[in-house]
N, C-alpha and C positions, 0 to 999 in steps of 0.2 A: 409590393412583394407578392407572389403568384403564392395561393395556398398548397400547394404540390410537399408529398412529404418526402421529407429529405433524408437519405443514409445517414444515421451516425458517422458514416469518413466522411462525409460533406459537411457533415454540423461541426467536427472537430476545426475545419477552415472558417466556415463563415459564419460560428457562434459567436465570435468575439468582435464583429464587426458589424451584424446584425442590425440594421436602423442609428445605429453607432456613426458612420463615418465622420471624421471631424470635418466640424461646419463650413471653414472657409478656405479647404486645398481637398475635401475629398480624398484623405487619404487613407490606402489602404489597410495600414498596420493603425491599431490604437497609438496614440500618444506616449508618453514619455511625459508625466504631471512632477516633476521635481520640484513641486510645493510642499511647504508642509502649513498652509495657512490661507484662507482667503479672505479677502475684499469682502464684504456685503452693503452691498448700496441699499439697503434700506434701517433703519433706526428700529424700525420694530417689524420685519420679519429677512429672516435670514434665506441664501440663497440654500440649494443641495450639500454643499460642502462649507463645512466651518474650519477644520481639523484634520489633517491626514489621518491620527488614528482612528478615525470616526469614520472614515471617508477619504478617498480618495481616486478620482476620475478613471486612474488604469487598474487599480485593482477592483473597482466594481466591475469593469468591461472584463477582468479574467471572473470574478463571482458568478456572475449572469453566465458566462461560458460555462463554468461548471454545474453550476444548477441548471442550465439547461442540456447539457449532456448525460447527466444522471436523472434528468427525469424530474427535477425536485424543485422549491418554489424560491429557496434561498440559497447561496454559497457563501462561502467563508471563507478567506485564503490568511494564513497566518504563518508565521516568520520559519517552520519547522513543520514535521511530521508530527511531532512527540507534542508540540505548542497545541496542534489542533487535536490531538488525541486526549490533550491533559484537559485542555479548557472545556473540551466534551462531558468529563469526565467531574468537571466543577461544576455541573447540574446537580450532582448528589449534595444531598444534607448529613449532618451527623446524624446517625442512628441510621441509614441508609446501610444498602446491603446489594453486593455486585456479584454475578456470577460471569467469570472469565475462564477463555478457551485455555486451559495447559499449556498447549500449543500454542505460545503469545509470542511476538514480540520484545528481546530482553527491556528496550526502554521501558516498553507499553509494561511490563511486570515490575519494572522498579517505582514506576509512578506508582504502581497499585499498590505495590507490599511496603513501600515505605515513605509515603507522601499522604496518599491517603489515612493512614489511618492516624495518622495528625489532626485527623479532623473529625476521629469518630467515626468512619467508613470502613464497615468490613466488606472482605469480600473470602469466596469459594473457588478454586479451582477446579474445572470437572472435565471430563473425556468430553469433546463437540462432538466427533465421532459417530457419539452414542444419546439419543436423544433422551433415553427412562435416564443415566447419569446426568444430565443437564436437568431432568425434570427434580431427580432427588435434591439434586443442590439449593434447589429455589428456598427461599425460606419468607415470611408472612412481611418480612422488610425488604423483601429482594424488589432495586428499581428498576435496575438494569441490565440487559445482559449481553455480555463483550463478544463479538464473533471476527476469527479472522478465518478466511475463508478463500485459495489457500492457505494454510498457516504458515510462518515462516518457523522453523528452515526445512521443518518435514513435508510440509505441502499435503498435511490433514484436509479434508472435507468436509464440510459442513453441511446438513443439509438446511437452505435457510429457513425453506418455509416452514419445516416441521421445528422449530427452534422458535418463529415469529408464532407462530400458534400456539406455544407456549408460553412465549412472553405474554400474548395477549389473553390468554385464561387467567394468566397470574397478574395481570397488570400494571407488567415491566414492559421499558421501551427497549430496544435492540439497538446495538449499534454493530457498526462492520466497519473492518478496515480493510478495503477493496484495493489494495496500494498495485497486487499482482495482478489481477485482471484489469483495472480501469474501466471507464464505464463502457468502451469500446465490445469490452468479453462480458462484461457481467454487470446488470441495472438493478442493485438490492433493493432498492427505496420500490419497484417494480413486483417485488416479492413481497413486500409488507415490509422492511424494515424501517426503525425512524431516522437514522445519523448516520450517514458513510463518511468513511475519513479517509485520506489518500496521505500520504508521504507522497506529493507531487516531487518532491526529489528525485525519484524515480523513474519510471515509463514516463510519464505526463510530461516529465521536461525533457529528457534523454540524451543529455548530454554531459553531467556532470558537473554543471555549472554552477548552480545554485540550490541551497537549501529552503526547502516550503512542504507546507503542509498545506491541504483543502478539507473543507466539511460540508455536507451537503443536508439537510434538512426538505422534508414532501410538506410537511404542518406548518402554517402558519406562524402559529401560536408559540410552536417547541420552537422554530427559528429569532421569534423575538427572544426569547431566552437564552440562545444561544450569540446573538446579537449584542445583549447587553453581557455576557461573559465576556466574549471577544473588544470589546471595547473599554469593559471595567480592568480585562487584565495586560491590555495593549500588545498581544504578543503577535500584532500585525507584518502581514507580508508589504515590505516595502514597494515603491513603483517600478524601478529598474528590475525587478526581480518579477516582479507580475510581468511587467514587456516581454522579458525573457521565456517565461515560463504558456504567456500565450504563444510567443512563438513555435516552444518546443509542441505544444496540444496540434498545430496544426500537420503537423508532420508526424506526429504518433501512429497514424493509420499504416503508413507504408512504413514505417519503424517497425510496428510489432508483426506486422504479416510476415517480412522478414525475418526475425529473430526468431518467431514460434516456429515458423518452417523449419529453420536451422535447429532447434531443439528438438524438435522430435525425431529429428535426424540421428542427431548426440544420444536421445535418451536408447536411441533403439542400438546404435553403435555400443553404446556402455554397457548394456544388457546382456553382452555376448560376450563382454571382454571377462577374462578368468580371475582376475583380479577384483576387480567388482563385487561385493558383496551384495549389495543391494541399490537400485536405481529407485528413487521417487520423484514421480513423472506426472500429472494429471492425463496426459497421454498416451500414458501407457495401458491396457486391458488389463495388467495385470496389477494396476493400481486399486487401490480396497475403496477408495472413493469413484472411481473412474465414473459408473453408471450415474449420482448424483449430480456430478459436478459435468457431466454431459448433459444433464438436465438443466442446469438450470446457469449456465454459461456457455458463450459462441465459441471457446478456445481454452485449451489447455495453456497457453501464454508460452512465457519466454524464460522460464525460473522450470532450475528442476534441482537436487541434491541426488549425493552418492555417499553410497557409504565403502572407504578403503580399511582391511585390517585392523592395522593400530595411526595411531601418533604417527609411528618412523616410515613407514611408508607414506601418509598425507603428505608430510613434509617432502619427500624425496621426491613427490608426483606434482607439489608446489613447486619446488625449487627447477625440479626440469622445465617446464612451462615456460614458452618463448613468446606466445603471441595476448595471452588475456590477462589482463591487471589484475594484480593481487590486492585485494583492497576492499573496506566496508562498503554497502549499498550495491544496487544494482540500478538496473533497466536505463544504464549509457547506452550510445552507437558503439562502446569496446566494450566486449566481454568482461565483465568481472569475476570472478573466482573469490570468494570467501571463506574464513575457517571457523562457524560459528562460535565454536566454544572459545575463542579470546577475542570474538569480534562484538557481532549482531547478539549475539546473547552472553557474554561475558559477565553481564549484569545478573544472571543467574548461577548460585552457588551452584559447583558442582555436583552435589547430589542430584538437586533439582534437576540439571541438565540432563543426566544420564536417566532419569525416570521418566524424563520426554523423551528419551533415544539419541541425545543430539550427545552423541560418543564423539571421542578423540578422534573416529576416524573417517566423520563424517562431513561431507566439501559441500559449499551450494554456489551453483554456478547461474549466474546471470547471461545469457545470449543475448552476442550484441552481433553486428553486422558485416563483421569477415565474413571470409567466402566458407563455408562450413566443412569444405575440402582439406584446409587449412588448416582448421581448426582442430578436425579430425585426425590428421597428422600431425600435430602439438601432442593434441590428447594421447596418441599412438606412441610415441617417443618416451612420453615420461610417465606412461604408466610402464612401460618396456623395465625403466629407470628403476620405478618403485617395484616392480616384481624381482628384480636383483638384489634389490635391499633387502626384501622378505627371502629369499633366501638364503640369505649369508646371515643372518640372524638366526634363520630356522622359525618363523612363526606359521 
């Protein structure tokens, strides 16, 4: 193999086949290992694989792709998003102490607020935003501390390294859930973090097909431990689903060039529209993150949110909508459209929600790969729709 360094969208195709090819047809995709068991010819030492949940031959080939995509020494692919984000997260002991971003994740928040502390695990909610409130939260037990970066659904900022600098005066490990930029836009393990976590459900696979989660470990050491998590609590990504989920990584490159194009198209379109309250855009200038997250990611990505009046207009701007699925998750080839507050964070009591901002009238739109002309005429139609409704209400 020629040492010549390779693009990220080159590493996204030929990481997973990398000195890989199967032995006796040369072929190009990984395998398909629909074992759950092997042979070992010898009595007293065993071959590589004993066990699928231990191991097994296509999901180490997606491992190695991710760990070598991000940068880092080991990977993890496990059965869900929330599987790799929990089992991260069963590093902590009791008496342990987490500071997580506000701006979470609804699973990532139910796991915290009411799984952990089953176990003797507190944790802090604080503004990521703001690095002196991240710093106030630490306390002399703090192990951890949780960054998403965008956040979902407001698409908050983070800055990392000022965060990792932190961690590392205080003597916590960082973890990020990189799910919206992938390692394509943004290499955290690159900035000092230690665990990236991906809902591969998403961009990574992109097509709506299968659910997985990935974990990405730079240390050694933090990856054996993460290692024996991932194998003590089995919540392993199957092999048909690694095949899948390699295949979607190789095509992710011209996936999201696309979509981000077409977003920043939408977010600048939404901007102007009268009914719009407010656009949150990583691409937009007049985003409060914009300069950080120019710093220290290639792309604003393919994920942006809107905020409409109330409820009755969201609804009237959903229901007109011809061309983009109405439905949880993103980063398919189709547009998705989501309604946070009964979807992706429904898991968050109302109060809570609203003290994040995430109101009854706020939409998050995932770009997928219509023609954006389209889409902008969708969009055009049924905001027309909801501006009718507001005012025959009178709001």
């Amino acid at each position: 193999m020629s040492n010549v360094k390779e693009n990220l969208a080159t590493s996204l195709i030929t990481a997973s086949t990398r000195g890989n090819y199967e032995q006796k047809t040369g072929a190009v995709n990984v395998p398909i290992y629909l074992s759950s068991t092997y042979h070992q010819e010898s009595f007293d030492s065993f071959g590589p694989y004993d066990y699928s949940r231990s191991g097994n031959p296509t999901r180490d080939a997606l491992e190695k792709t991710i760990a070598e995509l991000e940068g880092g020494t080991r990977g993890f692919a496990f059965a869900s998003g929330i599987a790799a984000i929990s089992s991260a997260l069963m590093l902590l002991s009791s008496g342990d102490h987490i500071v997580v971003t506000e701006e979470v994740y609804g699973g990532t928040y139910r796991f915290i607020t009411e799984v952990l502390p089953r176990f003797g695990i507190d944790y802090t909610f604080a503004d990521f935003t703001n690095a002196e409130a991240v710093e106030q939260a630490i306390r002399p037990n703090t192990q951890v501390i949780y960054i998403e970066t965008p956040a979902n659904p407001r698409l908050g900022i983070t800055d990392i390294e000022a965060i990792v600098a932190l961690a590392k005066a205080n003597d916590c490990l960082t973890f990020l859930d990189n799910t919206f930029m992938t390692p394509l836009y943004q290499r955290p393990l690159d900035l000092g973090v230690d665990i990236v976590l991906h809902s591969a459900t998403k961009f990574l696979s992109g097509h709506s097909d299968i659910v997985a989660g990935l974990a990405v470990t730079k240390d050694e050491e933090l990856g054996k431990r993460l290692g024996f998590i991932q194998n003590s609590f089995g919540a392993i990504l199957g092999a048909q689903d690694s095949f899948s989920l390699i295949q979607g990584i190789k095509t992710m490159g011209a996936r999201l060039a696309q979509s981000t194009e077409a977003a920043q198209k939408l977010a600048t379109y939404l901007t102007n529209h009268p009914l719009v309250e407010e656009v949150l855009y990583p691409g937009l200038s007049t985003h409060p993150g914009y300069e950080i997250h120019a710093r220290q990611a290639k792309s604003p990505g393919a994920v942006l949110s809107f905020q409409l009046p109330n409820r009755d207009t969201a609804k009237a701007f959903v229901e007109s909508l011809q061309i983009p699925v109405f439905a949880v998750s993103l980063g398919g080839v189709e547009s998705i459209l989501s309604y946070p507050a009964t979807m992706s964070h429904a898991a968050i009591p109302k109060v809570e929600r609203e003290k994040r901002g995430i109101t009854d009238g706020l939409l998050r739109f995932s770009v997928g790969l219509e023609h954006i002309d389209d889409l902008i005429a969708d969009f055009d139609q049924a905001l027309t729709i909801a501006s009718n409704i507001k005012q025959k209400v009178g709001i």
